[in-house]
N, C-alpha and C positions, 0 to 999 in steps of 0.2 A: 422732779418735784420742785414747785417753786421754794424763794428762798422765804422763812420763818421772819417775822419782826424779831425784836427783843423782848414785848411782849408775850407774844404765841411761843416763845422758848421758857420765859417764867412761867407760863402756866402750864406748860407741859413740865417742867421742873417741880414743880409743887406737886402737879397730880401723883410724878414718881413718886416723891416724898410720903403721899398721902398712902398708897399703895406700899409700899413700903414698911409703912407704920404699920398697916392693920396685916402685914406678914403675909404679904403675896408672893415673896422672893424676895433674891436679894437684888440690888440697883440697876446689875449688870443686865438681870434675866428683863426686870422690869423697863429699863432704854432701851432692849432690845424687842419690846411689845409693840413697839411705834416706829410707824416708817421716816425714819431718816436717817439723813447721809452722814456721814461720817464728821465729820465738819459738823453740823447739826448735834450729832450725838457729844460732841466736846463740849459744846458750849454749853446745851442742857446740864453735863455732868460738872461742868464750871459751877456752875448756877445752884445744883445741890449740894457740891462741899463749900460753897459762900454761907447757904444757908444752917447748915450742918455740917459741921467738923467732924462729927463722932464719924461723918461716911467717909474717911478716909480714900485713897487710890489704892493704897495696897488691900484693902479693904472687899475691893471690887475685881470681879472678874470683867475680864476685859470681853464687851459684847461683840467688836468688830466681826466676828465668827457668826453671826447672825445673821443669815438669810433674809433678804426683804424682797417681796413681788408686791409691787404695789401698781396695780391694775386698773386703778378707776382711774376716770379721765382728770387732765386739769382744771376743768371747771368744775368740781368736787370744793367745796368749801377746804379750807386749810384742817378748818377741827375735825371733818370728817374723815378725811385721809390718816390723820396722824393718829387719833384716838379710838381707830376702828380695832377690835379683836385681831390677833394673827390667826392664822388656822396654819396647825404644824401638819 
C-alpha cells in the first residue's frame, strides 16, 4: 500500500473518532476496519489521543492481531482502499 499524506491519516482519524461516537466498537476494533500497516495504524492512533484524551492506550485493545487482504490494485484511489468494508 502506498504511503498516507498527514492529511489522509487525519481524516481517517476523525472518521475513527466519528464511528466511535455513534458506538460502532471500540478504537482498536474500529483501526482495525481499514487497511493499514502498522506504521500507518500508529500514527492514525497518534492523531486520535491528540484529539481525544478520554481514548486513552490502555484504553485500547491492541489491533495488530488484525488480518488485512487488501486485494485491489494500486491505482485504487487511497480513500478507496482504506475506507472499504472488511469482509471477516
Amino acid at each position: 500500500m502506498a504511503a498516507l499524506t498527514e492529511a489522509q491519516l487525519r481524516i481517517c482519524a476523525h472518521a475513527c473518532i466519528t464511528r466511535y461516537d455513534r458506538g460502532e466498537g471500540d478504537v482498536a476494533t474500529i483501526i482495525g476496519s481499514y487497511v493499514l500497516d502498522e506504521q500507518q495504524r500508529d500514527e492514525v492512533m497518534e492523531i486520535i489521543i491528540s484529539k481525544r484524551s478520554d481514548l486513552v492506550p490502555g484504553n485500547v485493545e491492541d489491533s495488530s492481531s488484525v488480518e488485512i487482504s487488501n486485494t485491489q490494485p494500486e491505482t485504487v484511489k487511497w480513500y478507496s482502499s482504506i475506507f472499504r468494508k472488511k469482509t471477516v
